[in-house]
C-alpha angles and dihedrals in degrees: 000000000000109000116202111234109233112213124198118237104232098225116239122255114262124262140236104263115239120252108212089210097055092043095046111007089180098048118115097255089059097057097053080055088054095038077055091050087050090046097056085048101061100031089082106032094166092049141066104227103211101170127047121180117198120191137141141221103262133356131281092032093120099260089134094052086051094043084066101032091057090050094053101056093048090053090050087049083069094267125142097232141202131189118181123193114233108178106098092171095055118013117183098161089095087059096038089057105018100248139137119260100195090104111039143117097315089061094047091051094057090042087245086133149024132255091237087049089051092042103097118173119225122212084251099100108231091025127105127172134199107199123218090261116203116000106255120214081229107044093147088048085047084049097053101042131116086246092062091054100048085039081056094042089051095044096054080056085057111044142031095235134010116204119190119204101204136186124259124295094216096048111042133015093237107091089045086055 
């Protein structure tokens, strides 16, 4: 008789995540971030490490969390700071920083956009992202172009440190490019 109307529950954007190390930045957590940023200091004293790539074995282990987190202690260090989000297959830096993926890394591999187009400042003094951008059907073949090296040449020249948050080893050929 009387047929109850469903309604679908829109589902809610998604948030910002939340970066321990900006939230508390004295928690416990924190510090073992900080305790990792001491530790890649010190694990080449005779030379400047520019680049750092971050992945994981397999998804959903936190590498992308870390990936931020990471970032974030070294730009509080006083460090002008990248991170660059890798994973073409599965970004998640446009929800970690709020920020719009339409212009990212996979524009700036097919020479679609500029660097300066792809650049996007955090609220994180000192950090600055470049999300994924528009997932590719060749992320791994993007990876491995002569683009990527001289993006990644230009960008040491940049910045003080470049962190790549990377897809899983196990799962897709990309972090291993």
């Amino acid at each position: 008789m009387f047929s109850k109307s469903k309604s679908k529950k829109k589902r809610p954007m998604m948030l910002a995540r939340k970066l321990i190390t900006i939230q508390n930045p004295k928690s416990i957590v924190s510090e073992q971030f900080k305790t990792i940023r001491t530790n890649i200091n010190f694990s080449m004293p005779d030379k400047h490490i520019s680049t750092l790539l971050i992945t994981s074995s397999t998804p959903s282990e936190g590498k992308s969390t870390n990936s931020a987190n990471i970032a974030a202690v070294f730009a509080q260090s006083g460090k002008k700071v990248l991170l660059i989000d890798g994973d073409m297959r599965k970004p998640t830096a446009h929800h970690t920083f709020a920020v719009k993926n339409a212009i990212g890394l996979s524009g700036l591999l097919i020479r679609q956009h500029t660097l300066e187009e792809a650049l996007q400042k955090t609220t994180i003094e000192g950090l600055d992202v470049i999300t994924s951008g528009p997932i590719p059907p060749n992320p791994a073949e993007l990876l491995a172009s002569k683009t990527m090296d001289q993006l990644i040449e230009v960008l040491k020249d940049k910045y003080d440190l470049v962190i790549f948050d990377a897809p899983p080893v196990l799962s897709v050929t990309d972090a291993q490019v």
